[in-house]
C-alpha positions as CSV (number, residue, x, y, z in Angstrom):
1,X,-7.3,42.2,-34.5
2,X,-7.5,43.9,-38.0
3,X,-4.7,45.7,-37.5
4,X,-2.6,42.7,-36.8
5,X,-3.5,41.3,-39.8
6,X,-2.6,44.3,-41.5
7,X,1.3,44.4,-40.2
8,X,3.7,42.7,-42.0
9,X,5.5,38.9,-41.4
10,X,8.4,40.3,-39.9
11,X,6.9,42.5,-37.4
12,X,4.6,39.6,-36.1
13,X,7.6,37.5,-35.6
14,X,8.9,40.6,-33.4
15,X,5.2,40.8,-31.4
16,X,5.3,36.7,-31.1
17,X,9.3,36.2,-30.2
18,X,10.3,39.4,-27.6
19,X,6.7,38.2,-25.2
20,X,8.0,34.6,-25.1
21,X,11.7,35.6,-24.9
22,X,10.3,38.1,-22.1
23,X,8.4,35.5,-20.7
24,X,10.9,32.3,-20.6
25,X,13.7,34.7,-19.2
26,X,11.6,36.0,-16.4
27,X,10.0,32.6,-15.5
28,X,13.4,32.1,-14.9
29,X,14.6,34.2,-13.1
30,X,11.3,34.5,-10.9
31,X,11.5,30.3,-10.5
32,X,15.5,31.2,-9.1
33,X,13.8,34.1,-6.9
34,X,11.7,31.3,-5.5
35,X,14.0,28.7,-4.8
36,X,16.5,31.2,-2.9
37,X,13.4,32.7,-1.0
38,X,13.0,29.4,-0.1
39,X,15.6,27.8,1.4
40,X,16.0,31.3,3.2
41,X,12.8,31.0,4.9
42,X,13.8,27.0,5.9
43,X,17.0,28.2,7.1
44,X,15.7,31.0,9.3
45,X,12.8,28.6,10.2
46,X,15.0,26.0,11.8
47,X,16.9,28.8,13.1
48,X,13.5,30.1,14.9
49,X,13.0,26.8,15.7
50,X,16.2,26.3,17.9
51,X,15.7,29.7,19.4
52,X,11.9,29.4,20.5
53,X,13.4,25.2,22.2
54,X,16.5,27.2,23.6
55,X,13.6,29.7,25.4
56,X,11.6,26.8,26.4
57,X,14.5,25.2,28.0
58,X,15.5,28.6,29.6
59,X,12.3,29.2,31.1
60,X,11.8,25.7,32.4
61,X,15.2,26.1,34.1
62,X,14.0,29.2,35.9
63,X,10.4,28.1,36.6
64,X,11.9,24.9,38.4
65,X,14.1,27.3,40.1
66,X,11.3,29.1,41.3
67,X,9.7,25.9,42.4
68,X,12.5,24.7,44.4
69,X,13.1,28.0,46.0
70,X,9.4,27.6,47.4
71,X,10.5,24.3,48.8
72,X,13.3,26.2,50.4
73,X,10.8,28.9,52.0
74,X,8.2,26.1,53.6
75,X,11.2,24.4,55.1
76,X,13.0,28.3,56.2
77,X,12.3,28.3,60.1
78,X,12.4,31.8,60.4
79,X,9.3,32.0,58.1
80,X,7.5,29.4,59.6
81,X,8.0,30.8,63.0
82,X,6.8,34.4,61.5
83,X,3.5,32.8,59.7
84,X,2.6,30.8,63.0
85,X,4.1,32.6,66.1
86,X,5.8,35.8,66.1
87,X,5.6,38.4,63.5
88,X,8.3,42.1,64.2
89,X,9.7,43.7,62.6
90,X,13.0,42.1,64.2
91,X,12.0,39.1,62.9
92,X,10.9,40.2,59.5
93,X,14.4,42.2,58.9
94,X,16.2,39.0,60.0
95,X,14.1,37.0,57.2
96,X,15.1,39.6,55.1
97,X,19.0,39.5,55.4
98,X,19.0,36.0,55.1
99,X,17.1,35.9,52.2
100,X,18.3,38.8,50.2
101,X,22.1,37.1,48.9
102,X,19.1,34.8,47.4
103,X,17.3,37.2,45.7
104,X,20.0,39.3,44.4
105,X,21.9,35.9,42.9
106,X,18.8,33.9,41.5
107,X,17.1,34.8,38.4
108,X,14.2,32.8,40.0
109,X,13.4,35.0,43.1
110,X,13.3,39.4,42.9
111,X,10.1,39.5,45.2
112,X,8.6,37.4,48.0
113,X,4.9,38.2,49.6
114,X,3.4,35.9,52.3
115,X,-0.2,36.2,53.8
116,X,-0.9,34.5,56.9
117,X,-4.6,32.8,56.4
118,X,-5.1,32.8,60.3
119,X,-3.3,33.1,63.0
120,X,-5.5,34.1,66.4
121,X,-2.9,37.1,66.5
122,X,-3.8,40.4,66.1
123,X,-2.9,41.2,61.7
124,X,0.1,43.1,61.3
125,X,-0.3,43.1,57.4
126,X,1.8,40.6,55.1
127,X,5.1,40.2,54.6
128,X,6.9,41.7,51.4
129,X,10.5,42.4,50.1
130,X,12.0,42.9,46.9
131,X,15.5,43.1,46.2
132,X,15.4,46.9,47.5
133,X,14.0,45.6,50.5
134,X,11.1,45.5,52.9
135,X,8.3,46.5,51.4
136,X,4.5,47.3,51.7
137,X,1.3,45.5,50.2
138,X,-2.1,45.0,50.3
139,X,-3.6,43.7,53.1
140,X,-5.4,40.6,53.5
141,X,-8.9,41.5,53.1
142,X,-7.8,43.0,49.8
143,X,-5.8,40.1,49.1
144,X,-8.9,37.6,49.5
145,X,-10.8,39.6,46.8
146,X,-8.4,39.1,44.2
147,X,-8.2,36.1,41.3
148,X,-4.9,35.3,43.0
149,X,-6.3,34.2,46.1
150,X,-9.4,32.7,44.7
151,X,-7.8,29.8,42.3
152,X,-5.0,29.2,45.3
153,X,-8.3,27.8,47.5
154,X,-9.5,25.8,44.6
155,X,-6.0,24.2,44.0
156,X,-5.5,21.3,45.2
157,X,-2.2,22.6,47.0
158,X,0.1,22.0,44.0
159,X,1.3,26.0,42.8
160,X,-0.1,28.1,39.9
161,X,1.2,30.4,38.1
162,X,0.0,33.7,37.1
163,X,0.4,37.6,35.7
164,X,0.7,40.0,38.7
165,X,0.5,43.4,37.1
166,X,0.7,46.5,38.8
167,X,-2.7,47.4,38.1
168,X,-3.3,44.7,40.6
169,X,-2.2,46.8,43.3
170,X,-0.8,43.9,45.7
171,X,2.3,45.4,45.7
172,X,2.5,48.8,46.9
173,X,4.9,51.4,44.8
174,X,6.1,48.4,42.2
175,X,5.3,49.5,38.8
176,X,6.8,46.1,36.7
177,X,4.8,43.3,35.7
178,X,5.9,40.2,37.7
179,X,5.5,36.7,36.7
180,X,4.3,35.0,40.4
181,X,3.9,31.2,41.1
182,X,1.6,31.7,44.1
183,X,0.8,27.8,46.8
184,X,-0.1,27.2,50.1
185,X,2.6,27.6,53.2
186,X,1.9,25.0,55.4
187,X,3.1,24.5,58.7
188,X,5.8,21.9,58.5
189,X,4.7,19.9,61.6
190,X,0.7,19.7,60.9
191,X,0.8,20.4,56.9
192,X,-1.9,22.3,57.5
193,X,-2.1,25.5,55.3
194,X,-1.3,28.6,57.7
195,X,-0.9,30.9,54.4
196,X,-0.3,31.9,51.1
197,X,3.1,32.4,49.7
198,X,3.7,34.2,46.4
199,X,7.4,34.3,44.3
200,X,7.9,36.9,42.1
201,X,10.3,37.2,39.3
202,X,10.5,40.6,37.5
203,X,8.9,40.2,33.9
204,X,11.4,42.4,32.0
205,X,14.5,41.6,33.9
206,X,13.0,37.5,32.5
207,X,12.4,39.0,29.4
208,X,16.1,40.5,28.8
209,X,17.8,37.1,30.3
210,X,15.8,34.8,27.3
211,X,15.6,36.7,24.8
212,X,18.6,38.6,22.4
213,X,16.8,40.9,19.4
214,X,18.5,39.1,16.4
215,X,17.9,40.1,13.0
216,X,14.2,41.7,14.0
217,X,12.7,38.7,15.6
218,X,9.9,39.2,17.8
219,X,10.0,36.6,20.6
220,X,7.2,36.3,23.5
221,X,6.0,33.6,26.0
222,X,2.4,33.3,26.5
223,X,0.6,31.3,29.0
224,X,-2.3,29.2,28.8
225,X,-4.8,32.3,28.9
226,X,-2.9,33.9,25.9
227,X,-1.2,36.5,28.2
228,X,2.0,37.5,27.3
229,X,4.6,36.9,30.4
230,X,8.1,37.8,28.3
231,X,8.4,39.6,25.2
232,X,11.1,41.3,23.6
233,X,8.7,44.6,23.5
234,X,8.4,45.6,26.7
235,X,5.3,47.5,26.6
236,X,3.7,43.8,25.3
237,X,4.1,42.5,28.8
238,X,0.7,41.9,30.7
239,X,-1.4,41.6,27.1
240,X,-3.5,39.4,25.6
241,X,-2.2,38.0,22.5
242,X,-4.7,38.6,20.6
243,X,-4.1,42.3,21.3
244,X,-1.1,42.4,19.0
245,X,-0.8,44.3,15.7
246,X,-0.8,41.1,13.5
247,X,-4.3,40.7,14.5
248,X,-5.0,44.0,13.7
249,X,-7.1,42.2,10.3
250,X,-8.8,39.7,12.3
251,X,-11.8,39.0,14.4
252,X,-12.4,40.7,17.9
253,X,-11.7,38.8,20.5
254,X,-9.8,35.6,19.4
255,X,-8.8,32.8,21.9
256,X,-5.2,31.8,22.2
257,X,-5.9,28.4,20.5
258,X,-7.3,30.8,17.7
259,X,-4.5,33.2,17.2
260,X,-1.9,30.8,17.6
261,X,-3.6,29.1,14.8
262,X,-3.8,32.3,12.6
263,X,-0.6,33.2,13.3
264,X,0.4,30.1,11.8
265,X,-1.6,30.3,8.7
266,X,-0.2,33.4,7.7
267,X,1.9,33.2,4.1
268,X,3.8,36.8,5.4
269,X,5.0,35.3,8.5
270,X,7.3,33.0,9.8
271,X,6.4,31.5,12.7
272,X,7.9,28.8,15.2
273,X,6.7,27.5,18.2
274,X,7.3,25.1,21.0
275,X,5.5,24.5,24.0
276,X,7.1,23.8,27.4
277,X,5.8,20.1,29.0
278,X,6.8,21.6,32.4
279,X,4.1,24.4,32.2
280,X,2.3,24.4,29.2
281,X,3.5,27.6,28.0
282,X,4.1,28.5,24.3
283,X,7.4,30.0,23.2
284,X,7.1,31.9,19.6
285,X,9.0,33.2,17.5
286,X,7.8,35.7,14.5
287,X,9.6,37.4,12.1
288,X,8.0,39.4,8.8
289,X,8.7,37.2,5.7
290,X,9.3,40.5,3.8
291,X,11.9,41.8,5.6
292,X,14.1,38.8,5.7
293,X,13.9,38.3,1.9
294,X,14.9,41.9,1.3
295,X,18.9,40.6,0.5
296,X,17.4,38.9,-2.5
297,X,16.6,41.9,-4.4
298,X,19.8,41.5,-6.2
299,X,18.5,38.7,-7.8
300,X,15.7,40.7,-9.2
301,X,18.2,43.3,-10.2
302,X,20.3,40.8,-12.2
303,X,17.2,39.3,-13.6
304,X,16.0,42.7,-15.2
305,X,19.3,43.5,-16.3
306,X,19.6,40.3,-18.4
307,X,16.1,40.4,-19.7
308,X,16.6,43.6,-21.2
309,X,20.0,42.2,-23.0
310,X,18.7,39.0,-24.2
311,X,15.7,41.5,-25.6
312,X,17.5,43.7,-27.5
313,X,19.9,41.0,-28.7
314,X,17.0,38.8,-30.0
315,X,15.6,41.6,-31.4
316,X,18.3,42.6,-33.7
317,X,18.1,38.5,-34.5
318,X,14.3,37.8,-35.0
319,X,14.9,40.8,-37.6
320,X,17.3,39.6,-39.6
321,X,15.6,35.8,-39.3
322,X,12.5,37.8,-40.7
323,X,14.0,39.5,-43.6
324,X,15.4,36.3,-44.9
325,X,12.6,34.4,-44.7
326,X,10.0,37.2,-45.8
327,X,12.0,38.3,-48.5
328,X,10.8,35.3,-51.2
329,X,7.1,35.7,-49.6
330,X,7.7,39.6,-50.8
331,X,8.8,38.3,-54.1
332,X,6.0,36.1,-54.4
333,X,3.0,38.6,-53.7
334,X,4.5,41.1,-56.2
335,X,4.2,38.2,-58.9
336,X,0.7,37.5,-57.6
337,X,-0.2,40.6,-57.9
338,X,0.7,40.7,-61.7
339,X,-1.4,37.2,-61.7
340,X,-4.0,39.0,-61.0
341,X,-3.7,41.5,-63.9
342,X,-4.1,38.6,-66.2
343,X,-0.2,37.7,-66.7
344,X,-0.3,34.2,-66.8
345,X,3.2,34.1,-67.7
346,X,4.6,34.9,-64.0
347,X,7.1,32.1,-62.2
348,X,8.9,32.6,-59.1
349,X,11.4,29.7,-59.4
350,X,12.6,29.3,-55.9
351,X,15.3,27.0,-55.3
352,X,15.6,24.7,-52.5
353,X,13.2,22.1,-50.7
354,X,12.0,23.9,-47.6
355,X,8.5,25.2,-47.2
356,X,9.1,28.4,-49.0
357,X,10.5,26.4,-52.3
358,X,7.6,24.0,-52.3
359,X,5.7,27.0,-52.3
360,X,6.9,28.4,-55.2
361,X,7.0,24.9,-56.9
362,X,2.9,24.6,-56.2
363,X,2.3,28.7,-57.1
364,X,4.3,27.7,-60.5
365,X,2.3,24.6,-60.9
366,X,-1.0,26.6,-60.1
367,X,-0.6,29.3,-62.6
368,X,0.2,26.8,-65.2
369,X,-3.5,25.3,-64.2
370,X,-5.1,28.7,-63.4
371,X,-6.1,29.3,-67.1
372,X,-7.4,26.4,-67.9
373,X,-9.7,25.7,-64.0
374,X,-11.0,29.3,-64.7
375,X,-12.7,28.1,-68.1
376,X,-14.4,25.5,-66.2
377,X,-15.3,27.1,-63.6
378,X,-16.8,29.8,-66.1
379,X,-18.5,27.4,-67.5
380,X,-20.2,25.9,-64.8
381,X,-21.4,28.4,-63.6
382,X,-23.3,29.2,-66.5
383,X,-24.9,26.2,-65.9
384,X,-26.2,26.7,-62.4
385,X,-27.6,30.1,-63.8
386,X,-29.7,28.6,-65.8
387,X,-30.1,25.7,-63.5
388,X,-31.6,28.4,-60.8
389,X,-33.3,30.4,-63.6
390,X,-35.4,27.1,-64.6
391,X,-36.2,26.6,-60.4
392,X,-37.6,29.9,-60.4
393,X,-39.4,29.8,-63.3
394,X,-41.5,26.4,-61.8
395,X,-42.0,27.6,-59.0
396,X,-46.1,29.1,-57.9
397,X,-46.5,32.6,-56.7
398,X,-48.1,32.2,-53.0
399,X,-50.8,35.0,-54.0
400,X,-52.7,33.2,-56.8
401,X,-53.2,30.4,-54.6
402,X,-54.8,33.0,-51.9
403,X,-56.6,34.7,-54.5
404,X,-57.9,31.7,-55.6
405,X,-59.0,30.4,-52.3
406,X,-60.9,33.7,-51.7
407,X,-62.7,33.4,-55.0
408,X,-64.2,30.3,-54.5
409,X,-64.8,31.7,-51.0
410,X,-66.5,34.9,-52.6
411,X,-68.4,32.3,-55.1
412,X,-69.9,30.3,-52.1
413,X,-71.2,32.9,-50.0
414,X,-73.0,34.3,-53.4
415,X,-74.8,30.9,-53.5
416,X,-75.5,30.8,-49.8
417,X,-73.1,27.9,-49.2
418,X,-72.4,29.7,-46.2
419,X,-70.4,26.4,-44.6
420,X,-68.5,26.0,-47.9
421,X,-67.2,29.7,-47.9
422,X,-66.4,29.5,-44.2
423,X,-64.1,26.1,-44.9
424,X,-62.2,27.4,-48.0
425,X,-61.7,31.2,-45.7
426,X,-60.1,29.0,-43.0
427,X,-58.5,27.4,-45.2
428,X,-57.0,30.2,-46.8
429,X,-56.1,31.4,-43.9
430,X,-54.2,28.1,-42.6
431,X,-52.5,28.3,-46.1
432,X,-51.1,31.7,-45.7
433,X,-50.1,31.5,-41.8
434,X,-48.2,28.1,-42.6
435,X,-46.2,29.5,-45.3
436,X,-45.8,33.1,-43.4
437,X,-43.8,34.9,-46.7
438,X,-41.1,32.5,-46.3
439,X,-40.9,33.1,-42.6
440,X,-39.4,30.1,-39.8
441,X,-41.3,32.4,-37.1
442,X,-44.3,34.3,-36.2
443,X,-45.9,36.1,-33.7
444,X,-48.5,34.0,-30.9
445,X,-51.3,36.0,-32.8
446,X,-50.8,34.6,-36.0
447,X,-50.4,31.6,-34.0
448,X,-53.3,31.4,-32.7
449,X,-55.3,32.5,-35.6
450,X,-53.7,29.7,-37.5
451,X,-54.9,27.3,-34.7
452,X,-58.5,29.0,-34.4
453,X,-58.8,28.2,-38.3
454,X,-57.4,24.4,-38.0
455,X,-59.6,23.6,-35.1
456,X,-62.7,25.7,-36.9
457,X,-62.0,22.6,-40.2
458,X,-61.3,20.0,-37.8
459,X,-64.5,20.8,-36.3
460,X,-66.6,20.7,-39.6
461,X,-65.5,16.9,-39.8
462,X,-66.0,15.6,-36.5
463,X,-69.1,18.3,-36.1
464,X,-70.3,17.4,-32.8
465,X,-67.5,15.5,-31.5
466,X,-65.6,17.8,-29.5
467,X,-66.1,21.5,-29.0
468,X,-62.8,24.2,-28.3
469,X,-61.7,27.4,-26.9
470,X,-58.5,29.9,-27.8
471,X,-57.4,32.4,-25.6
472,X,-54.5,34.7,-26.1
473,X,-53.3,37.5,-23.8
474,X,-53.2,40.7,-25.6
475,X,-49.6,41.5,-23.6
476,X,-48.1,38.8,-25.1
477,X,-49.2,39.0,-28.8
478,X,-46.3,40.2,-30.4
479,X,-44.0,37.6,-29.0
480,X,-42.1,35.7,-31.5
481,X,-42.1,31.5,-31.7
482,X,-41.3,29.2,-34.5
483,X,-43.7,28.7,-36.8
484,X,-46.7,26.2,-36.1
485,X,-45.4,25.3,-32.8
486,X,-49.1,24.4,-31.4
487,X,-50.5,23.0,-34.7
488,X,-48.4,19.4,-33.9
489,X,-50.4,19.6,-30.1
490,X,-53.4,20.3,-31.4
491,X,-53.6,17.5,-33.9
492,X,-52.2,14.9,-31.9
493,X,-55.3,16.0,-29.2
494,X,-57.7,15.2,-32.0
495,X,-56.3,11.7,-33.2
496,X,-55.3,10.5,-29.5
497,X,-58.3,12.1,-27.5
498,X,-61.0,12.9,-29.5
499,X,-60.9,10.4,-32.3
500,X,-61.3,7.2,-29.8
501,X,-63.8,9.5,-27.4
502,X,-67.2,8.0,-27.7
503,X,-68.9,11.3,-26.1
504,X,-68.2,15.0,-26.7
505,X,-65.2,16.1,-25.8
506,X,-63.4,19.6,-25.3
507,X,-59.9,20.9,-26.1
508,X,-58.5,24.2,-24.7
509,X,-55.7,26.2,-26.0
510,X,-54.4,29.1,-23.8
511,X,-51.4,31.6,-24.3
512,X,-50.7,33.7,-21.2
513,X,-48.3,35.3,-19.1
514,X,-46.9,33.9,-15.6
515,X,-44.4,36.2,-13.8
516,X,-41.3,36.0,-16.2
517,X,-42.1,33.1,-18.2
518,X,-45.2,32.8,-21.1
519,X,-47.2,30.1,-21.2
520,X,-48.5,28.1,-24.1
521,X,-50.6,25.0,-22.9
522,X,-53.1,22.7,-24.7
523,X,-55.4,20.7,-23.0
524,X,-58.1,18.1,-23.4
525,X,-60.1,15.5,-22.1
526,X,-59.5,12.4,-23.6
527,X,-58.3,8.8,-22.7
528,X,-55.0,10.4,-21.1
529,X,-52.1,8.1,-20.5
530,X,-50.4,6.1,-18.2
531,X,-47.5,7.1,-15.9
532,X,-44.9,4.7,-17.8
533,X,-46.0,6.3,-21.2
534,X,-45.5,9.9,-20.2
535,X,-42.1,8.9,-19.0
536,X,-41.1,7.4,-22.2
537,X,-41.8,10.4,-24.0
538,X,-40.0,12.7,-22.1
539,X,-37.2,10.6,-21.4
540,X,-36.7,10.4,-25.5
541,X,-35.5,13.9,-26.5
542,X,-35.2,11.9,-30.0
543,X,-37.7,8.9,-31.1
544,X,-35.2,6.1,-30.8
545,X,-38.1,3.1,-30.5
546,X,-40.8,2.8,-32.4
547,X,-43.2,2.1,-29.1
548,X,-42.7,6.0,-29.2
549,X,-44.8,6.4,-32.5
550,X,-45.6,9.6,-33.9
551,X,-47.0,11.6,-31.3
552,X,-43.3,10.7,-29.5
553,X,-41.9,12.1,-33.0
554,X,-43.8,15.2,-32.8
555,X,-43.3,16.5,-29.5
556,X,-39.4,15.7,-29.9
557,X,-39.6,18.0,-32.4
558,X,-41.1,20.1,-30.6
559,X,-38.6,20.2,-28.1
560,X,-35.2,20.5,-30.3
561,X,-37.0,23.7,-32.1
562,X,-38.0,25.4,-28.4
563,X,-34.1,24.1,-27.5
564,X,-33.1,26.0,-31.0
565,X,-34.9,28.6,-30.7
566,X,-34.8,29.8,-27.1
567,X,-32.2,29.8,-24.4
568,X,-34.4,28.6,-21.4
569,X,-37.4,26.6,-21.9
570,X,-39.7,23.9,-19.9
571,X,-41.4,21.2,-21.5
572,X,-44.5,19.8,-19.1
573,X,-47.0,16.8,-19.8
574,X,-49.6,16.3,-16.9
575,X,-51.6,13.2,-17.8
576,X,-54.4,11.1,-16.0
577,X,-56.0,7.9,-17.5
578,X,-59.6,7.8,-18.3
579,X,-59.5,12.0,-18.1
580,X,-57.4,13.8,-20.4
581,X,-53.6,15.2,-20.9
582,X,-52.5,18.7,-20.2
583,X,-49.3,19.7,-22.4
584,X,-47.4,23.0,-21.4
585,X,-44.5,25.0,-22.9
586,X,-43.1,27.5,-20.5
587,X,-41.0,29.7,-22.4
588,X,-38.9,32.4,-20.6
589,X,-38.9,35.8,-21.6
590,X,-35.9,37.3,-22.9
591,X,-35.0,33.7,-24.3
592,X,-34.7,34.6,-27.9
């Protein structure tokens, strides 16, 4: 900071205009950064938006495909007579050839597995094909241990859809992920179920027919589980969403409801969604905000370009605005500076009515004054010298008063007035701790030794009114508090509890230390006060009301010198009618 005071008018216009110009330029250019970033990310978000419906639609196509060509197989004869009567292999190649121009022509149907649920025939196995033919699987009993063939017995007959993986091991030899709708066959005279058909359709021959990799988007269908059933990366087929790399940050373990919502809250993604009403499947599309807003570094680039133009071109102007305008200050110091060395003859005449030539008019002006203000102001002075000299000379050194006090002390005690000496000691000593050399604080020792002396004269006038007590712990000695902070407490204990106490009563002053705070309380055991009194005194930081009276005045006082003095402070009155009031300051260390 001194050492921009110390630089001269025209740099300071230089260090004020360039960070503003620098500023203002690239608020610009970053406010036209993000508008374009903007209505880029809209435009590629209605874009998603189209693309994740046009998935939708796709897959709702091919899903009621799949759908009707089950309808087709439970009304095929050849398969019902396989599942209920005869099941060769003559019979099974003749299902096969009729089937296969299907297969091989409908996006719907690569594989077809059928389990007979009983038969009274002896088990020849299921039947499977694929679109490379007859094929082998899994038999029954390791069918009916599967989750495949546990949901299609809780279904109420309509289908279900499902990830068959090859980890599943129902197919035997198939290595590709296969998106099956698996319902009952049913015998189409008794619509009993005789079996369990299940329709595969090859997960990344799906995933190729929805989805075209434009401009890096990551598209995937996931079904109600959060497994992924078509994704433009292959090896993403079969996972759980939540297994992908943009969770890589979050929780372990996150539902599909979860990361479909955390997907969406992300500020570096953009992310569209639609979800089919045929199957309840979400269709995303995600794409890295970063990388689509990559064509606006140019904008950047031209920003910085012009900044750095406008900065050397207003610098070259801010100097040259400086010079003209600091050029008359210039000329102004260097006359001031001859003012100084007593030429009262100096003028700077500016011409013109601007700031700088009403400064010169009022500097002319001023000089012209200058001699004569500087012989008043001599003179006055002279008078509050003497003025101060005369105060000092009325005033009474301290230490004759002390002296004094101890003498008639000393002269006492040599005539065995041993109650007189001990009054005029005390009060010595209440004389010298109140006025402290001048000091606004003292330590809780000479606090307390100024209370032990008060209470030790108060004491000699009511004699055997009251009695008191005075502790102090040594730990806490040296700590520093306003002057007479406890006298005020003490006194209004002796005219509101002792003075109206018929019998003897007792006050107790105790300094101590409580964890981090120190404690200064005075208590007695007077009259007290009521609930509604207490209240008003407290609820007065300054005596508004005269119902407050003096004692209110006092500890208000009291309270804007703690609140002065210290950062953190408590201010307690405990008070019960008919037997006494406990006051407590709770000051906290460090507070100073």
């Amino acid at each position: 900071m001194t050492r921009y005071r110390d630089i001269s008018l025209q740099y300071k216009l230089l260090i004020w205009v360039i960070p503003l110009l620098i500023f203002t330029v690239g608020l610009t250019g970053l406010y036209s950064y993000y508008i374009a970033a903007n209505e880029i990310v809209d435009k590629i978000r209605q874009a998603q938006s189209h693309m994740a419906a046009k998935t939708t639609n796709q897959l709702d196509f091919i899903t009621s495909g799949t759908i009707s060509t089950g309808n087709f197989l439970f009304l095929n004869p050849s398969l019902q007579h396989l599942v209920t009567t005869s099941d060769t292999l003559e019979v099974r190649e003749q299902i096969y050839k009729s089937l296969l121009p299907l297969m091989v022509s409908s996006e719907s149907f690569q594989s077809l597995l059928v389990y007979r649920l009983s038969t009274g025939q002896e088990d020849s196995g299921p039947f499977a094909i694929t679109q490379t033919g007859i094929a082998s699987a899994a038999s029954f009993a390791e069918f009916q241990e599967t989750r495949f063939f546990k949901n299609i017995m809780k279904s109420a007959g309509e289908p279900i859809w499902d990830m068959l993986s090859p980890e599943d091991h129902l197919l035997h030899g198939d290595r590709h992920y296969k998106l099956v709708m698996i319902k009952p066959f049913k015998d189409f005279n008794t619509y009993k179920r005789i079996g369990v058909l299940m329709i595969g359709i090859d997960a990344d021959q799906l995933s190729n027919n929805l989805f075209r990799k434009e401009n890096n988007a990551y598209q995937l269908v996931i079904n109600d589980d959060g497994v992924i059933l078509a994704s433009t990366e292959l090896d993403n087929l079969g996972e759980h969403i939540g297994d992908l790399p943009y969770f890589q940050s979050a929780e372990p373990a996150l539902s599909k409801d979860d990361a479909l919502s955390y997907l969406l809250d992300r500020d570096d993604l953009v992310v569209s969604q639609t979800t089919s009403p045929l199957t309840g499947w979400h269709s995303l599309v995600i794409q890295n905000k970063k990388d689509l807003l990559k064509e606006l570094d140019y904008i950047k680039s031209i920003t910085v370009l012009i900044m750095a133009v406008f900065t050397l071109v207003m610098i070259l102007c801010t100097w040259l605005i400086a010079k003209i305008i600091t050029n008359p200050v210039k000329t102004l110091i260097l006359s001031m500076k001859q003012l100084q060395l007593g030429d009262f003859s100096q003028r700077v005449n500016f011409s013109g009515n601007d700031e700088i030539g009403q400064l010169g008019y009022w500097y002319d002006t001023m000089v012209k004054r200058v001699k004569t203000l500087i012989d008043d102001v001599y003179t006055s002075h002279l008078k509050q010298k003497e003025a101060e000299l005369k105060t000092l000379q009325s005033q009474i050194n301290p230490h004759f008063l002390y002296n004094t006090l101890n003498m008639i002390s000393w002269a006492a005690m040599q005539k065995n007035e041993r109650d007189i000496a001990e009054m005029v000691q005390s009060l010595s000593q209440v004389f010298r701790l109140s006025l402290n050399n001048g000091q606004d604080n003292a330590t809780l020792h000479q606090e307390v030794e100024f209370i032990e002396n008060y209470l030790f004269l108060q004491k000699k006038r009511f004699t055997t009114r009251f009695h008191f007590s005075v502790t102090l712990d040594e730990e806490i000695s040296h700590f520093q508090v306003p002057k007479l902070l406890l006298q005020p407490l003490v006194e209004n204990a002796i005219i509101h509890a002792i003075e109206p106490l018929e019998g003897s009563g007792l006050i107790s002053v105790a300094c101590y230390a409580e964890e981090s705070w120190i404690v200064l309380e005075v208590v007695d055991n007077g009259k007290g006060m009521t609930p509604e009194r207490v209240k008003q005194i407290l609820c007065h930081p300054k005596p508004v009301t005269p119902s407050i009276g003096h004692s209110g005045l006092a500890l208000s006082n009291i309270r804007e010198r703690l609140n002065l003095y210290f950062e953190l402070t408590e201010f307690h009155i405990e008070s019960t009618l008919g037997l006494g009031t406990r006051i407590q300051i709770r000051i906290h260390r460090g507070g100073n």
